[in-house]
C-alpha positions in Angstrom: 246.3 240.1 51.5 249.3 238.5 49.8 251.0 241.6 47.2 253.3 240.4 44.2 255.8 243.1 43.3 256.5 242.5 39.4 259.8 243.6 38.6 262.6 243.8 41.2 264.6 247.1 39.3 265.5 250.3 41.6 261.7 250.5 41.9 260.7 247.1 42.2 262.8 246.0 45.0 262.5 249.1 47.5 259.1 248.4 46.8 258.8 244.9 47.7 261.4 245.2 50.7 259.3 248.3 51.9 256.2 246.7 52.0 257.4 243.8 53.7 258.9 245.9 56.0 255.6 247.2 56.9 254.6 244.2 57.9 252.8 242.5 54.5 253.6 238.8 52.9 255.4 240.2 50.0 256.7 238.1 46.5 258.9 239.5 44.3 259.5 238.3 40.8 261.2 238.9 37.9 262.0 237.3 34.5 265.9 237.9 35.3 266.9 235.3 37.2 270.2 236.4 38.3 268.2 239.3 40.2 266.2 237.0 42.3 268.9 234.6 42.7 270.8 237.2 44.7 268.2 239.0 46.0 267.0 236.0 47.6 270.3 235.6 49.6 270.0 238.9 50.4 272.1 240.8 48.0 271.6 244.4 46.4 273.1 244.5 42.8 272.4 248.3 43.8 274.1 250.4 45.6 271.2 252.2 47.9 271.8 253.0 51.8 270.1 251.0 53.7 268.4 248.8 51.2 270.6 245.5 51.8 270.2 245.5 56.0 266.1 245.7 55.2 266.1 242.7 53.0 268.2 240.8 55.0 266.0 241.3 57.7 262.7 241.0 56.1 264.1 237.7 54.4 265.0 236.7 58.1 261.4 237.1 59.0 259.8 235.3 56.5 257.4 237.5 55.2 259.6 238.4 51.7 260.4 236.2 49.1 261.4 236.4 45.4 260.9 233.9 42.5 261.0 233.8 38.5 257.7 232.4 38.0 255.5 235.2 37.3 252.4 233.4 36.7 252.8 231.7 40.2 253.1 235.4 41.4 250.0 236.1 39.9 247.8 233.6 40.7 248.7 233.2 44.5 248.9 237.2 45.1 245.5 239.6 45.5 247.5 243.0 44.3 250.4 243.3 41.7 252.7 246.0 42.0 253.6 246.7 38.5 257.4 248.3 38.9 258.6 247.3 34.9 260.6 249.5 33.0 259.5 251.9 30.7 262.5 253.1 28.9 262.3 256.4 26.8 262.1 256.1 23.0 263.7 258.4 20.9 260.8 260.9 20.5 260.7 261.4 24.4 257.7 258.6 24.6 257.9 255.8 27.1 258.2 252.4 25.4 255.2 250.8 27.1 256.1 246.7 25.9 257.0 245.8 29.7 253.5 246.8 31.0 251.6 245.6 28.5 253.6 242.5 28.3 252.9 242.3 31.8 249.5 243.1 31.9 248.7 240.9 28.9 250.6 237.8 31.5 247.9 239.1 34.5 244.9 238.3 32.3 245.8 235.0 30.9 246.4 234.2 34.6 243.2 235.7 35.9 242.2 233.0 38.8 239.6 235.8 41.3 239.9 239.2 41.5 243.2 241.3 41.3 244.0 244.6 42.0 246.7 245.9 39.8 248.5 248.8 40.5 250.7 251.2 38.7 253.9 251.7 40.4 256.3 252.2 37.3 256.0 256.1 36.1 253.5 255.7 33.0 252.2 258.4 30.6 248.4 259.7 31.6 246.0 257.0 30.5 248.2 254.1 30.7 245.6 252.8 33.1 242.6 252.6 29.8 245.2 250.6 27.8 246.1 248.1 30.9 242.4 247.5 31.2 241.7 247.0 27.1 244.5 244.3 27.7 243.2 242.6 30.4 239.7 242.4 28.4 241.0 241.4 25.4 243.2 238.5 26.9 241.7 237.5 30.5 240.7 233.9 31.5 236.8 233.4 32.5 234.9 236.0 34.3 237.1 237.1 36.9 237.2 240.6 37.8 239.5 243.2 38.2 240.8 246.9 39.4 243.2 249.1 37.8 244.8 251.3 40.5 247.4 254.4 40.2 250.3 254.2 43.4 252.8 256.5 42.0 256.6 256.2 43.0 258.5 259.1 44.8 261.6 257.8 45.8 265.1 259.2 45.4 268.2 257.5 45.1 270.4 258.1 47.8 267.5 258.0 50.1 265.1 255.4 49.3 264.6 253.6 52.0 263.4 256.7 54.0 261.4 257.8 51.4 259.2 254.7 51.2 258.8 254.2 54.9 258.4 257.8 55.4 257.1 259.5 52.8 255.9 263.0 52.6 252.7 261.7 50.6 251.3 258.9 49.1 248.7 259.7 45.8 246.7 256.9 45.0 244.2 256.5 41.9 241.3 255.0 41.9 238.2 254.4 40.4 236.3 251.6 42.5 235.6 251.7 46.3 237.0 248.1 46.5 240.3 249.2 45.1 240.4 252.5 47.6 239.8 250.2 50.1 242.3 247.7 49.8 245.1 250.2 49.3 244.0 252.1 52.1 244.5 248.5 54.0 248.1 248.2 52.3 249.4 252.0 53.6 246.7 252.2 56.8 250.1 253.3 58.9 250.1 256.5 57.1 246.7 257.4 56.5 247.3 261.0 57.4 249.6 261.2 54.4 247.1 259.6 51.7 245.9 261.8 48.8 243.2 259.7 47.0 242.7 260.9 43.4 241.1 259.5 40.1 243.9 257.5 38.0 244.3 260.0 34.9 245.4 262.7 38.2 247.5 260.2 40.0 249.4 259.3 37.0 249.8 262.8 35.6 251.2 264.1 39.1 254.8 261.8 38.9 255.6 263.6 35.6 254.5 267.0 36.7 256.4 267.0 40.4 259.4 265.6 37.9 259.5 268.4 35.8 258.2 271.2 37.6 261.4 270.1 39.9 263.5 270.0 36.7 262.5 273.2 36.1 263.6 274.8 39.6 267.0 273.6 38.8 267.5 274.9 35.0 266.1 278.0 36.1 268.4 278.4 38.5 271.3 277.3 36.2 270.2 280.0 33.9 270.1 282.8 36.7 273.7 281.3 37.1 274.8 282.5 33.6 273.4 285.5 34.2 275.7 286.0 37.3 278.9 284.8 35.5 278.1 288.2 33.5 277.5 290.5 36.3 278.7 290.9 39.6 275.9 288.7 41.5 276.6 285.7 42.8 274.5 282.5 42.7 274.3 281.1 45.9 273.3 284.3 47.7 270.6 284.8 44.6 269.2 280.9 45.1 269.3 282.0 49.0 267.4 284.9 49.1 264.9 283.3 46.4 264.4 280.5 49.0 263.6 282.3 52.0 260.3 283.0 50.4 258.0 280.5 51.3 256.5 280.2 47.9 259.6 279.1 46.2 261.5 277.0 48.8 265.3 276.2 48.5 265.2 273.1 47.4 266.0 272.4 44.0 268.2 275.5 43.3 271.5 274.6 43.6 273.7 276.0 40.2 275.7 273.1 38.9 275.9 270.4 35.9 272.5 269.9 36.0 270.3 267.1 36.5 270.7 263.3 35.2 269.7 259.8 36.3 267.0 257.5 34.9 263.7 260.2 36.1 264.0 263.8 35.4 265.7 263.9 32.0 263.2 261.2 31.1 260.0 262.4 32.7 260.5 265.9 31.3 260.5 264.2 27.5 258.0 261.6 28.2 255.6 264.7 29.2 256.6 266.9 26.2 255.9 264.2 24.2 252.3 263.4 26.2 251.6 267.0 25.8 252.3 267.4 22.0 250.1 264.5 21.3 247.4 266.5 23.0 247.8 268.8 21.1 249.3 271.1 23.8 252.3 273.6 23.5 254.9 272.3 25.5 258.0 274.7 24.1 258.3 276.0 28.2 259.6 272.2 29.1 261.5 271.8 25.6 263.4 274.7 26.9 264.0 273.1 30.0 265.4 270.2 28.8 267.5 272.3 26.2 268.8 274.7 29.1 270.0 271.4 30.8 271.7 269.7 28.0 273.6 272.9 27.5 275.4 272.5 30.4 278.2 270.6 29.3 278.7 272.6 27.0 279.4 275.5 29.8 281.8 273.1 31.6 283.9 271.9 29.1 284.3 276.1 27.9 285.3 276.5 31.5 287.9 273.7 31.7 289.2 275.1 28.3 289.6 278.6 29.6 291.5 277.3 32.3 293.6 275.3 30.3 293.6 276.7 26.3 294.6 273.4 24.9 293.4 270.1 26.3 295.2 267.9 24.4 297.4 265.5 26.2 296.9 267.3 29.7 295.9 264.9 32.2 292.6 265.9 33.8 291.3 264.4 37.0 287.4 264.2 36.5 285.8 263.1 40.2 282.6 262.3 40.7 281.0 259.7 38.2 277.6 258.9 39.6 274.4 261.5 38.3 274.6 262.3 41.9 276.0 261.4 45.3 275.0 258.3 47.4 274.2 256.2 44.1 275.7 254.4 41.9 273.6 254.8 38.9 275.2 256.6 35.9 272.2 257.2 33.7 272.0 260.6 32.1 274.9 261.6 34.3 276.7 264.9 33.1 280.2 262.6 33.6 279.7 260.6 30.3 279.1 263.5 28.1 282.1 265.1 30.0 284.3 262.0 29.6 283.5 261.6 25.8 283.9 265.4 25.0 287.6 265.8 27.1 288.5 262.4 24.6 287.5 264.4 21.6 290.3 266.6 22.8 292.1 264.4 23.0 292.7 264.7 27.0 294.3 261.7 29.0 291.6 260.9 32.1 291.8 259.8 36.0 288.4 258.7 36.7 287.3 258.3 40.4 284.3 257.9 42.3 283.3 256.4 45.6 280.9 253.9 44.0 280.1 254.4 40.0 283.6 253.8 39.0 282.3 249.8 37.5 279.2 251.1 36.1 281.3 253.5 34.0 283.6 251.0 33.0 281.2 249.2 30.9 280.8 252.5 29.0 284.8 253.1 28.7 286.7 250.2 29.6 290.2 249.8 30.8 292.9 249.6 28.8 292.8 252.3 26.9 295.7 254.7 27.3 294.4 258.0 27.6 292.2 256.6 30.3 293.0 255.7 34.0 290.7 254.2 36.7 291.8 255.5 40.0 291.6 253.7 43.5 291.6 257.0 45.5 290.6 260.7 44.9 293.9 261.6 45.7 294.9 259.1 42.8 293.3 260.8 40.6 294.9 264.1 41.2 298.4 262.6 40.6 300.5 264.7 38.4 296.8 266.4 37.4 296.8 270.1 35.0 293.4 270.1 36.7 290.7 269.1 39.1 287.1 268.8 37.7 284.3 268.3 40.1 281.7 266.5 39.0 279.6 265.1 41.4 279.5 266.5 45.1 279.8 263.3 47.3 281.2 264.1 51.0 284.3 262.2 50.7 285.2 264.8 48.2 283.8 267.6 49.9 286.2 266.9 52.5 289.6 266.5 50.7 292.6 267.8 51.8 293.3 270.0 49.8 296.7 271.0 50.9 297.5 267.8 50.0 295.8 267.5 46.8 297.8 270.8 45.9 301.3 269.0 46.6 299.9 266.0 44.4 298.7 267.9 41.1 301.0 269.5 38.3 298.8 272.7 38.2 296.8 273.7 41.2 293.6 274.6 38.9 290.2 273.5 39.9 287.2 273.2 37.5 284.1 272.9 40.3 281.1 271.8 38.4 279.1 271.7 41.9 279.9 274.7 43.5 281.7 272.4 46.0 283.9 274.8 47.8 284.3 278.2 48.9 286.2 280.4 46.5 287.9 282.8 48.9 289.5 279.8 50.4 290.8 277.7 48.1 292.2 280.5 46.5 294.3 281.5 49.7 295.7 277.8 49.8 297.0 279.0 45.9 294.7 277.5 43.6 293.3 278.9 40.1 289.4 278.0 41.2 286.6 278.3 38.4 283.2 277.6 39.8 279.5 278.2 38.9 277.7 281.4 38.5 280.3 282.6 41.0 283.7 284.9 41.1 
């Protein structure tokens, strides 16, 4: 089987490099051309562990290639990974133009049978409006299978996630479709959950948001210990050590960001209400997690009464460590809410810092871009952590102490322990924790 991965995004290339990897002939196209011009000499416009070294070498081999010619992709492959955005619109739906656009391409290019599969996280019956579009538009008699292959990947960790993934749910609704995907993932056979396509597609957005969940819960048991003597960590602790809850997922902080759970949350709100279901229990979800800037930015004013021309060190831009995707990250709505206060920034962050720039460029005074953490902290009224990457994790702080105007931390990640960095003499505000 040859497999053309449409779409080389986030999704779309650890898709095509992990399937290659596995040892398919693998084509991946898309309509920007800059993408497959360096991704065809081997170069990640991502930042994603491990991704570049695995294209280089699967380039090397000879079994991956990329192109712009989508309907050469189409005709000369015998499954299509579909891996097109679907961006959210502004009542929570996902704008669906890319796969049907796609789709619509597939049919008019229809030269034997095809197996398309849904890769890209689609609203629940996506696959009965893919196969309308191929009627309506396909060339001749060919024939064709719809097919649901849900993504699970997480940046930071990708890479292990696709070549060693805790399960793999595939939709289907033919025995020739089963088959061939059963061919594509035969190394992990013991990890396939086969499912009809309305269930494969619904389970991305439930794990999402059920996951979303864990972590505003959490973040409202936080608030609850800011009042009271308990303490967070030991409460998300003892929670965990029952098997039916598990620890993962309740760690007190910012919230969650990035281009999945916000969206996936909204996108099934929105799926829900159309259904006619109730869906306030994930509206309230997605409220608790949008209040928690709010929470931060009281914190940093309690610390510091006015914010006006204090210089603030804000480190950590990225939604979350080992990425540097800034979608839906808590930093931007901290950024533009400390410039309402008129508050001059040092921005710093391992990897986000030029992804942020194109949101608030240089140049402006109250803003600095920093080359270091320690930078950042230069003449600082206070620290606020924003995003828990190691490198900050493992500051000196002694030094960082020597370096800032006011040895006040603002720990939006619960990043250190409070007994000691009080002893080195800081003022430390953390969360759901005294």
């Amino acid at each position: 089987m040859k497999i053309g991965v449409i779409g080389t995004g986030y999704v779309g290339l650890v898709t095509a490099v992990g399937l290659a990897d596995m040892g398919h002939n693998v084509t991946g196209t898309d309509k920007v051309t800059e993408k497959i011009e360096k991704a065809s000499r081997g170069i990640v416009p991502i930042y994603e562990p491990g991704l570049g070294d695995l294209l280089r070498k699967n380039l090397k081999k000879g079994n991956l290639c990329f192109n712009s010619d989508l309907e050469e992709t189409i005709r000369s492959s015998d499954v299509l990974f579909v891996c097109v955005n679907t961006p959210q619109r502004k009542d929570g739906s996902a704008d669906m133009t890319f796969v049907e656009g796609v789709s619509r391409c597939i049919a008019e290019n229809l030269n034997g049978y095809k197996l398309i599969v849904e890769k890209s996280t689609v609203p629940v019956r996506t696959s009965s409006w893919i196969k309308r579009t191929m009627t309506l538009y396909k060339a001749g008699e060919c024939s064709f299978d719809v097919a649901s292959n849900p993504e699970f990947l997480r940046e930071g960790s990708a890479v292990s996630d696709f070549l060693d993934p805790d399960r793999i749910i595939i939709g289907v609704e033919s025995d020739k479709a089963r088959d061939m995907l059963l061919k594509i993932y035969e190394k992990y056979k013991d990890k396939i959950y086969i499912t009809n396509i309305d269930t494969a597609e619904l389970i991305k957005h439930a794990s999402n948001s059920f996951l979303a969940m864990k972590i505003s819960y959490i973040n409202l048991i936080s608030d609850l210990c800011e009042k009271t003597d308990a303490d967070v960590e030991f409460v998300a602790k003892g929670m965990g050590l029952d098997s039916r809850i598990g620890k993962q997922f309740l760690q007190a902080g910012l919230g969650y960001g990035g281009s999945c759970f916000p969206k996936d949350v909204r996108a099934l709100v929105k799926m829900g209400e159309d259904l006619g279901i109730d869906m306030k229990l994930l509206k309230e979800v997605d409220r608790i997690n949008m209040a928690r800037t709010d929470m931060f930015i009281k914190k940093v004013k309690n610390a510091l009464w006015i914010l006006k021309n204090k210089k603030l060190a804000v480190l950590g831009l990225a939604f979350k460590p080992r990425t540097d995707d800034i979608r839906n990250a808590p930093s931007i709505h901290i950024i533009e809410r400390l410039l309402e206060e008129e508050a001059r920034l040092s921005l710093y962050d391992p990897e986000a810092v030029k992804n942020i720039k194109a949101l608030f460029p240089e140049g402006r005074p109250e803003i600095l871009y920093a080359a270091s953490a320690y930078q950042a902290l230069e003449g600082a009224n206070a620290a606020l952590f924003v995003t828990e990457w190691e490198e900050l994790k493992n500051l000196d702080l002694k030094k960082a102490k020597k370096l800032m105007e006011n040895p006040i931390i603002i720990d939006g990640r619960n990043i250190f322990k409070p007994g000691d960095v009080r002893k080195l003499g800081f003022e430390y505000y953390s969360i759901g924790r005294k």
